[in-house]
C-alpha positions as CSV (number, residue, x, y, z in Angstrom):
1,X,92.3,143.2,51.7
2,X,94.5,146.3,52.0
3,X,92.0,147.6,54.6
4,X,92.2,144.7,56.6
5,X,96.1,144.6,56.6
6,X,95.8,148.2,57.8
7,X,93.2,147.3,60.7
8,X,96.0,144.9,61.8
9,X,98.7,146.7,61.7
10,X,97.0,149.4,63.6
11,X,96.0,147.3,66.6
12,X,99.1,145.3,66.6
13,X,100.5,149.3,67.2
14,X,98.2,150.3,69.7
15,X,98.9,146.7,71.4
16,X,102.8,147.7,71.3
17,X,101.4,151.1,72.6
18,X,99.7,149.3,75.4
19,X,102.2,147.0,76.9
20,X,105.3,149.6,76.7
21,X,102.7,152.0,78.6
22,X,104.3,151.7,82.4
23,X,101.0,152.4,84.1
24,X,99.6,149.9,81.8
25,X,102.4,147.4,83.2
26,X,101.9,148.5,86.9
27,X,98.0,147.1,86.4
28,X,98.8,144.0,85.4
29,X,101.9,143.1,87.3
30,X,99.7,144.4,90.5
31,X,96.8,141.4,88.8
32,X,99.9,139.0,88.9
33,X,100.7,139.5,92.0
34,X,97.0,139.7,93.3
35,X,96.6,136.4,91.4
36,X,99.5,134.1,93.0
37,X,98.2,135.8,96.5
38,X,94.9,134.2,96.2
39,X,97.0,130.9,94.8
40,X,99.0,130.8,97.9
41,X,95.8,131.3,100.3
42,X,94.4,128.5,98.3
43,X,97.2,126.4,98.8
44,X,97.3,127.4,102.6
45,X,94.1,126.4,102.7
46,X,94.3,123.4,101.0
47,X,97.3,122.6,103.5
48,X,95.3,123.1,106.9
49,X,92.5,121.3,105.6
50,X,94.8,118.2,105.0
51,X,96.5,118.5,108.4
52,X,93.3,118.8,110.6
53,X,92.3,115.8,108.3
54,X,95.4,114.0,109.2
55,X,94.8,113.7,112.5
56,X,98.4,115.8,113.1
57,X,97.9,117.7,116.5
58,X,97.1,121.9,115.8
59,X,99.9,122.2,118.8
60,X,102.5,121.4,116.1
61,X,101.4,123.2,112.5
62,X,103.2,125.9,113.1
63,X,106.6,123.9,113.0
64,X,106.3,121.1,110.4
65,X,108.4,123.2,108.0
66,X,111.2,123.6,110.1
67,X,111.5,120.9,113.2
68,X,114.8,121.1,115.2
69,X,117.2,118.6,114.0
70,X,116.8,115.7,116.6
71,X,117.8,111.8,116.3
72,X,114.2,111.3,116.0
73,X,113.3,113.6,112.8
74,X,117.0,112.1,111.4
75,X,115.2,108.7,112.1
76,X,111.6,109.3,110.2
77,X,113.8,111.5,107.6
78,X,115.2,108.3,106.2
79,X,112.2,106.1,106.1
80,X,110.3,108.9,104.5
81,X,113.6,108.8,102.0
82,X,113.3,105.1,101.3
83,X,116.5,104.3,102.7
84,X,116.5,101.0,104.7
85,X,113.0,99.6,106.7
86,X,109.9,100.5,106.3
87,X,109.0,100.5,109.5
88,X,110.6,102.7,112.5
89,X,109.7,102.6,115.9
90,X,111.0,105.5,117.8
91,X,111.6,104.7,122.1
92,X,112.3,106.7,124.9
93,X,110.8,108.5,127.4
94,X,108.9,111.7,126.9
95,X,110.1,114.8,125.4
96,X,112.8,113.1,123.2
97,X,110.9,114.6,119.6
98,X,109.2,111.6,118.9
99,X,105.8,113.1,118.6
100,X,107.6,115.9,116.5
101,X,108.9,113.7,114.3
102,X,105.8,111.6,113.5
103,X,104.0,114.5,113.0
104,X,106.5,116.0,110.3
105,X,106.8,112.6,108.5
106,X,102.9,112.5,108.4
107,X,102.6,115.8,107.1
108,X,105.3,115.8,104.4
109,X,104.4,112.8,103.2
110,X,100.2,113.6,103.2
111,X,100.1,110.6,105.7
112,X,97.7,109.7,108.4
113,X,98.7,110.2,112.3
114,X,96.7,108.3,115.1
115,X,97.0,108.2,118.6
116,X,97.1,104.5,119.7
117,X,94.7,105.2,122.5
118,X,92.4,106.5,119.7
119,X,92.4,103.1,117.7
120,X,90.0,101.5,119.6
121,X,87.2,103.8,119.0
122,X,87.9,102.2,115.2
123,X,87.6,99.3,116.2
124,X,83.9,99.5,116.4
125,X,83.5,101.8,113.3
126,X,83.5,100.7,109.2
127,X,86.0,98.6,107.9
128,X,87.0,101.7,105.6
129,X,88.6,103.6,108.7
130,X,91.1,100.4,108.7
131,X,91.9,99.6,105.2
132,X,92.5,103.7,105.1
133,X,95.3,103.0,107.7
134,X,96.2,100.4,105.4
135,X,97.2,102.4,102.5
136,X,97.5,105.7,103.3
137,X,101.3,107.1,101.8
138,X,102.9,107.4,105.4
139,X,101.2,106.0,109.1
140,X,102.5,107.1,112.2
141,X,101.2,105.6,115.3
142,X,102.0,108.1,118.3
143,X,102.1,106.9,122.3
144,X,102.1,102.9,121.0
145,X,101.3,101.0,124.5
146,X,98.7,103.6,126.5
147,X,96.0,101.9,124.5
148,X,93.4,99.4,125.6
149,X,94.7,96.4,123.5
150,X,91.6,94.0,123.3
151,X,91.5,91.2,121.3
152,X,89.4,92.9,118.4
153,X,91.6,95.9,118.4
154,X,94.6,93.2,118.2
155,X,93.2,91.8,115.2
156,X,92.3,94.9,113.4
157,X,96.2,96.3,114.4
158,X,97.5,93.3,113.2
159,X,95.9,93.7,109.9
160,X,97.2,97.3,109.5
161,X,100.8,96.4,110.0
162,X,100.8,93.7,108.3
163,X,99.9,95.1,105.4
164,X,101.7,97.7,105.4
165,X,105.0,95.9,105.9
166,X,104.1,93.7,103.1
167,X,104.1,95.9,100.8
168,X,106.4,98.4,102.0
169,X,104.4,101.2,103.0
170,X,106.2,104.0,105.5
171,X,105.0,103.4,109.0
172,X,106.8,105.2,112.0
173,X,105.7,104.2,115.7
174,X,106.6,105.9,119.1
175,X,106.6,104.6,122.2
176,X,107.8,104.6,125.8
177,X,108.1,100.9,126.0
178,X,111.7,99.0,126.1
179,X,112.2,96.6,123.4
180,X,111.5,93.4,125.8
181,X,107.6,95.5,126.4
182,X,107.2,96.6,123.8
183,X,107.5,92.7,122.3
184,X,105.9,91.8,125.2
185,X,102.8,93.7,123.8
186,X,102.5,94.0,120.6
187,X,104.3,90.6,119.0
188,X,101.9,88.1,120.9
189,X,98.8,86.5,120.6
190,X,97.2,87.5,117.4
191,X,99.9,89.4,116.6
192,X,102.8,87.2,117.3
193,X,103.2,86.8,113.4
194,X,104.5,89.9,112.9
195,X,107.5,89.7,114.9
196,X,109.4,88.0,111.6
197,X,108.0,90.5,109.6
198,X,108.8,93.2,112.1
199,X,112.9,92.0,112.4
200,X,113.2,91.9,108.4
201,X,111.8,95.6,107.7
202,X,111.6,97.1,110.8
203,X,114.4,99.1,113.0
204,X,114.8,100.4,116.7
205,X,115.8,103.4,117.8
206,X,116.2,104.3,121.0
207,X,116.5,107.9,121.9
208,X,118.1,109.8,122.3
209,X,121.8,109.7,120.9
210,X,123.3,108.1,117.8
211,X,125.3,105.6,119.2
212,X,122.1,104.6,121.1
213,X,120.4,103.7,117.8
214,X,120.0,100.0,116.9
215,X,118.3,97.5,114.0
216,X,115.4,95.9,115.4
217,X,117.5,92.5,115.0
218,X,120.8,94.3,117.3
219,X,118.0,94.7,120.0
220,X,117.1,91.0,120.0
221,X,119.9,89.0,119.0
């Protein structure tokens, strides 16, 4: 027993030795470091992958971290929050952030982004492409009223958004339509039912300027 004890007691001391040893130290704090490098490549990795998944265009990686602080990126900032609607649609005329904006939402919240124009080549495909539009955490629906909206595509939209505002589920939309098109459009026909749904969870805001900004309900009274 007394042997043993002794074993111990000399490893334990050569262990003591070992870590206060700086060149000892040096190796493994250079492992550590080697170690969370290959961590953060992973995680880098794991990030790209997820935004050339989500449909976010490459053209704007490279500034999802730190977007300029427009009214449209305020706008998607609180929906992604929880704060008020669920639904945002974002209108005004080209190069007022909105694409910006839906792209950062998507991406911090590991949602989906879809080009409107690009929804009816689902319309053809499996019903998972749809119900994934359904329930993914965050949609946003870039360039709303440049697609070809046929009457299948209406149906299939319809179903999207209406599920999403039912239960709550983040969706932002951009568009260049005014309120009376964009109604005009998209709350007819098949999808005329959403329009009550639309007004209870959804807000306008036009861009850009705050005192510009209205509740879907302000913009049809």
């Amino acid at each position: 027993m007394t042997d043993i004890r002794t074993a111990l007691q000399a490893k334990l001391a050569e262990m003591q030795a070992r870590c206060e040893d700086p060149e000892y130290q040096a190796r493994i704090d250079a492992l550590a470091a080697a170690d969370h490098e290959r961590q953060a490549v992973q995680a880098e990795s794991r990030y790209r992958m997820f935004l050339a998944q989500s449909g976010i265009p490459r053209a704007y990686w490279d500034k999802l971290n730190l977007p300029d602080e427009t009214e449209a990126i305020k706008a998607v900032r609180e929906l992604m929050e929880g704060h008020g609607p669920s639904l945002v649609i974002l209108a005004g005329p080209k190069g007022r952030g909105k694409t910006m904006a839906l792209a950062y939402a998507a991406a911090q919240k590991r949602g989906r982004f879809v080009e409107a124009q690009d929804l009816f080549r689902l319309s053809s495909f499996a019903a998972g492409d749809w119900l994934d539009l359904q329930e993914c955490p965050f949609l946003a629906l870039d360039e709303a009223g440049c697609e070809f909206l046929g009457e299948v595509l209406q149906v299939n939209l319809f179903s999207v958004l209406n599920a999403r505002l039912q239960n709550l589920r983040p969706t932002a939309i951009a568009t260049n339509l005014s309120t009376t098109d964009f109604k005009a459009r998209f709350l007819r026909g098949a999808m005329e039912r959403l329009e009550d749904r639309v007004r209870a969870y959804g807000k306008w805001v036009s861009l850009p300027g705050e005192s510009m900004r209205q509740h879907w309900s302000e913009a049809h009274p």
